[in-house]
C-alpha positions in Angstrom: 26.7 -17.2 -12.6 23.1 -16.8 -12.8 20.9 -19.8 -13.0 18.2 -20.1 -16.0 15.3 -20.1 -13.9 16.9 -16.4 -12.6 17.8 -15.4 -16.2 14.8 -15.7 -17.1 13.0 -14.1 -14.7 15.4 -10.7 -15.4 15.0 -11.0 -18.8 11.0 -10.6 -19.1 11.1 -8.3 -16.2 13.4 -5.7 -18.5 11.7 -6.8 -21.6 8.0 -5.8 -19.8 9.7 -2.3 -18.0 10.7 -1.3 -21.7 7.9 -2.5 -23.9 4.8 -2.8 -21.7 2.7 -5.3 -20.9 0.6 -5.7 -24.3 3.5 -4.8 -26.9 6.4 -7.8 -26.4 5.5 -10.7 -28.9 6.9 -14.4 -27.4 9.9 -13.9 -29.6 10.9 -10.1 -28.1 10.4 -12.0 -24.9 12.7 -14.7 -25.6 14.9 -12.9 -27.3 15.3 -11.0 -23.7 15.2 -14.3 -22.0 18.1 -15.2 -23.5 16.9 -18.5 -24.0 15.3 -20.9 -26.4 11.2 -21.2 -26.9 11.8 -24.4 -25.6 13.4 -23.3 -22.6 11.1 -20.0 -22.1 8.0 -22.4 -22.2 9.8 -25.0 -19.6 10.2 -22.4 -17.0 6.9 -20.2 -18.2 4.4 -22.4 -19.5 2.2 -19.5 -20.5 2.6 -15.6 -21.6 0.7 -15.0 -17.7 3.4 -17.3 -16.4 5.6 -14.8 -17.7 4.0 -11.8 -16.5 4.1 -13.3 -12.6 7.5 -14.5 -13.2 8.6 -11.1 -13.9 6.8 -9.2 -11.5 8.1 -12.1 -8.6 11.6 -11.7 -9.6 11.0 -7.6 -9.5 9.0 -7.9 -5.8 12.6 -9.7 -4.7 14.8 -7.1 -6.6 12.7 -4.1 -4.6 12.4 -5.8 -1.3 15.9 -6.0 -1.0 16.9 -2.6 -2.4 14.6 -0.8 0.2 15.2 -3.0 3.2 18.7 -4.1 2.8 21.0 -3.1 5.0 18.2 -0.8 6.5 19.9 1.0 9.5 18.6 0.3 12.6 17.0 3.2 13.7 13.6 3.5 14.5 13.0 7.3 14.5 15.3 7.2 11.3 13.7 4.4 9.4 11.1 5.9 7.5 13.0 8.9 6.0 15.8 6.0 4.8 12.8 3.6 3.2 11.4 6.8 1.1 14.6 7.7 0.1 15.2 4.5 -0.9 12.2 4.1 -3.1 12.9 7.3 -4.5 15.8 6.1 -5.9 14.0 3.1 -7.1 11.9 5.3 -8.3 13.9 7.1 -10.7 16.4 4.6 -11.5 14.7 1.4 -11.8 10.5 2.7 -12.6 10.2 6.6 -14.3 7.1 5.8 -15.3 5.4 4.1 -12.5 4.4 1.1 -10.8 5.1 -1.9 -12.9 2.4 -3.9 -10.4 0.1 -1.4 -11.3 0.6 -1.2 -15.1 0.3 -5.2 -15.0 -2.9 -5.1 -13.3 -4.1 -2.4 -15.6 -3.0 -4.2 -18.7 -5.1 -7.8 -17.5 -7.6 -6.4 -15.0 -9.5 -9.6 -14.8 -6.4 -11.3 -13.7 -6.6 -12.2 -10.1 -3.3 -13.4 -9.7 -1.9 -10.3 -10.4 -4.0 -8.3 -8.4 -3.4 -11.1 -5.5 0.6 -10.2 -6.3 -0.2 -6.3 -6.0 -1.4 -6.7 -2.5 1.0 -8.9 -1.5 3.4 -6.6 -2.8 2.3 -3.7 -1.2 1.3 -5.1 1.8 4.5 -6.6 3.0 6.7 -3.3 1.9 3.8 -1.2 4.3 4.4 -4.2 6.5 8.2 -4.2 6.4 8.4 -0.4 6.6 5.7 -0.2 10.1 8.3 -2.9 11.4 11.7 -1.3 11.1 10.0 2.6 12.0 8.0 0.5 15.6 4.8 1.8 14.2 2.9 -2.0 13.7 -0.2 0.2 14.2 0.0 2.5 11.2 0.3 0.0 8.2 -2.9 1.7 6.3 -0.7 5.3 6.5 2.6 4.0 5.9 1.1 1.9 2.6 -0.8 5.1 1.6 2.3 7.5 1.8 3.8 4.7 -0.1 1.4 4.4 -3.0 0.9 8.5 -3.0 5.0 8.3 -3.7 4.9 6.1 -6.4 1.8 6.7 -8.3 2.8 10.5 -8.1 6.4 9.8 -9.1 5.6 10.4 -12.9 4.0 13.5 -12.3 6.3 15.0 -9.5 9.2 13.5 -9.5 11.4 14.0 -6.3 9.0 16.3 -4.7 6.9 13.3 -4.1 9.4 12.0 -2.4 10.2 15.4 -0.2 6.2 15.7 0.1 6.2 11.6 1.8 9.2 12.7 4.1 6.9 15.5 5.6 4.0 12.8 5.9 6.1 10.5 7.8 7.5 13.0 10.0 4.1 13.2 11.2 3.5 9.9 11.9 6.6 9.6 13.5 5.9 13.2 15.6 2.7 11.7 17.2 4.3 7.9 17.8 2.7 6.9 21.6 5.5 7.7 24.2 7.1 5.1 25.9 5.3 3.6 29.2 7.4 4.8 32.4 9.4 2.3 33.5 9.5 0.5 30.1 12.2 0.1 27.5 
């Protein structure tokens, strides 16, 4: 059984993929709560509370269905990540980044933009990790965002066109000192 702190969190974050950020009154975002005001306003004192509380519950959701269960394959790693957003991708954000439209929607907002970069930081982070490429962060997070902000426009070959861009980075990885493991 979910709790209500949970419950709410995955309520807002549908109600905010299907209506937007500047479209869902209090009582649309209750309503997909699935709890009272007076519970809503316990958990999410404020309509910005409720914005991070979404996108915080959605960071979770994506961090664990691109890294869980991530085989451990170095050389491998990459391709499985990108397919793995794809799919989020197509199943879970058609449209695009809901980070991004957030940030869009309140761009004055610093705690959301602080939440973008945190967001995308630790998937570029996460990604360079599991791949052994710690040094290429900047062009793991930029084939990233390239996938995602062109998933609207380009569907899967964005995804087939971040493959190729990660084969490269994978094709010129340093070479092993002699000797080493």
């Amino acid at each position: 059984m979910m709790d209500t702190a949970t419950k709410i969190a995955a309520g807002l974050e549908q109600a905010f993929v299907t209506h937007g950020f500047a479209e869902p009154n209090v009582e649309t975002l209750r309503s997909a709560a699935g709890v009272s005001l007076r519970t809503l306003y316990k958990y999410t004192p404020s309509r910005d509370d409720m914005v991070l509380t979404a996108l915080e519950f959605r960071h979770l959701r994506y961090l664990d269905r691109v890294f869980g269960g991530l085989p451990g394959d170095e050389r491998t790693a990459l391709g499985a990540i990108i397919d793995r957003i794809a799919d989020w991708m197509a199943t879970e954000a058609p449209h695009g980044c809901l980070f991004h439209a957030a940030v869009a929607a309140a761009p004055q907002d610093h705690r959301l933009m602080d939440l973008l970069k945190r967001h995308k930081s630790e998937i570029a982070e996460r990604a360079a990790r599991a791949a052994r490429l710690e040094n290429k962060v900047t062009d793991i997070a930029f084939i990233f965002e390239g996938l995602t902000q062109s998933w609207p426009l380009l569907g899967p070959a964005a995804a087939d066109s971040a493959c190729r861009l990660a084969e490269c980075l994978q094709y010129h990885r340093p070479e092993p000192a002699e000797g080493g493991s």
